[in-house]
PLY file of the C-alpha trace (Angstrom):
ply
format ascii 1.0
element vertex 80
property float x
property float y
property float z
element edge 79
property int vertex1
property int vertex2
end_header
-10.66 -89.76 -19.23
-7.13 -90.14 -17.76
-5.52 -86.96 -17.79
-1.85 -88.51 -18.32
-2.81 -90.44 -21.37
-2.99 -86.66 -22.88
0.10 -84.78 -24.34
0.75 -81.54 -22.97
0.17 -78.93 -25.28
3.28 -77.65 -26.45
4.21 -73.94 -25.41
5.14 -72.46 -28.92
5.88 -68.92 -27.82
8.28 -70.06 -24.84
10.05 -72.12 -27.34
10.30 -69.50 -30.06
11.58 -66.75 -27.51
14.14 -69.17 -26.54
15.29 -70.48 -30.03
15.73 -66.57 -30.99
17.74 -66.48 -27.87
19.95 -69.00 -28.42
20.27 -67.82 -32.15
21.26 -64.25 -30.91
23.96 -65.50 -28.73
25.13 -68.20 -31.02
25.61 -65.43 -34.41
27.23 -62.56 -31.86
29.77 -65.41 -30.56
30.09 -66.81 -34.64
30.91 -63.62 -35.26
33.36 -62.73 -32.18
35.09 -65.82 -32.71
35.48 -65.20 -36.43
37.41 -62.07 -36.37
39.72 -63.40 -33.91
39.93 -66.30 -36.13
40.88 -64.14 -39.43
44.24 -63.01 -36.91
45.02 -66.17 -36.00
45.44 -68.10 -39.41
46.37 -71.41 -38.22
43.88 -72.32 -35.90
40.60 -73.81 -36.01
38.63 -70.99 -34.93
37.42 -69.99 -38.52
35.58 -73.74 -38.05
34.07 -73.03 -34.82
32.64 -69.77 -35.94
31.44 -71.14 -38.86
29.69 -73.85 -36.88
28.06 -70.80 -34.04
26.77 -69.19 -37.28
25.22 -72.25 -38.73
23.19 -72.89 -35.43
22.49 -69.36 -35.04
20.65 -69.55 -37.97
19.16 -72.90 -37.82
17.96 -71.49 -33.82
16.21 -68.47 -35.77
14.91 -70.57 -38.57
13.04 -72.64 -35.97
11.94 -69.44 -34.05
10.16 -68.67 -37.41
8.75 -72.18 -37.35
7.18 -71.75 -34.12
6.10 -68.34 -34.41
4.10 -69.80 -38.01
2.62 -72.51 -35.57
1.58 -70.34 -32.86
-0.07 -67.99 -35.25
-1.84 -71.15 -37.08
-3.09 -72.37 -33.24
-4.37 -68.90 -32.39
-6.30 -68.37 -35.77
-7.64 -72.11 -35.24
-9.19 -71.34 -31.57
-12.70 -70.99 -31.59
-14.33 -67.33 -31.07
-16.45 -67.15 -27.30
0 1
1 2
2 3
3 4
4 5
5 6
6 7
7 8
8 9
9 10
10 11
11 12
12 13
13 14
14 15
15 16
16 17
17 18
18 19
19 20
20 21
21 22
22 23
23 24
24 25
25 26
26 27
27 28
28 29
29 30
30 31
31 32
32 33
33 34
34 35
35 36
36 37
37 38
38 39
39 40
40 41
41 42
42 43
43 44
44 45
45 46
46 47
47 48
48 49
49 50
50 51
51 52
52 53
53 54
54 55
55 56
56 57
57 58
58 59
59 60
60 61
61 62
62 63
63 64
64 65
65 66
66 67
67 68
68 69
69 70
70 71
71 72
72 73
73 74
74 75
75 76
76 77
77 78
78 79
């Protein structure tokens, strides 16, 4: 069989480290950005954190995801 023709397996613990990553930096900088939003009352800033917190949590909601999934694959493996 053609080894090409096969998907690569997909790496669901380097993915989930780097989705809580991502999330991490996203919330801290949602959150930076924020407070020097509440001083500054007329600029979009409040928007733009708002936006960093939203993918900060959508990044950790999918570091859940593939935690779930890499749990599920190691529970499926067959026992040597």
């Amino acid at each position: 069989m053609d080894r090409q023709s096969e998907p690569a397996p997909i790496n669901w613990r380097m993915n989930g480290m780097t989705a809580r990553f991502v999330g991490i930096v996203a919330i801290a900088l949602g959150f930076v950005i924020g407070i020097y939003g509440l001083e500054e009352p007329g600029a979009h800033w409040l928007q733009t954190a708002l936006g960093l917190l939203a993918t900060g949590m959508l990044a950790q909601g999918y570091a859940l995801y593939c935690s779930v999934k890499r749990m599920q694959e190691l529970k499926d493996q067959p026992k040597l």
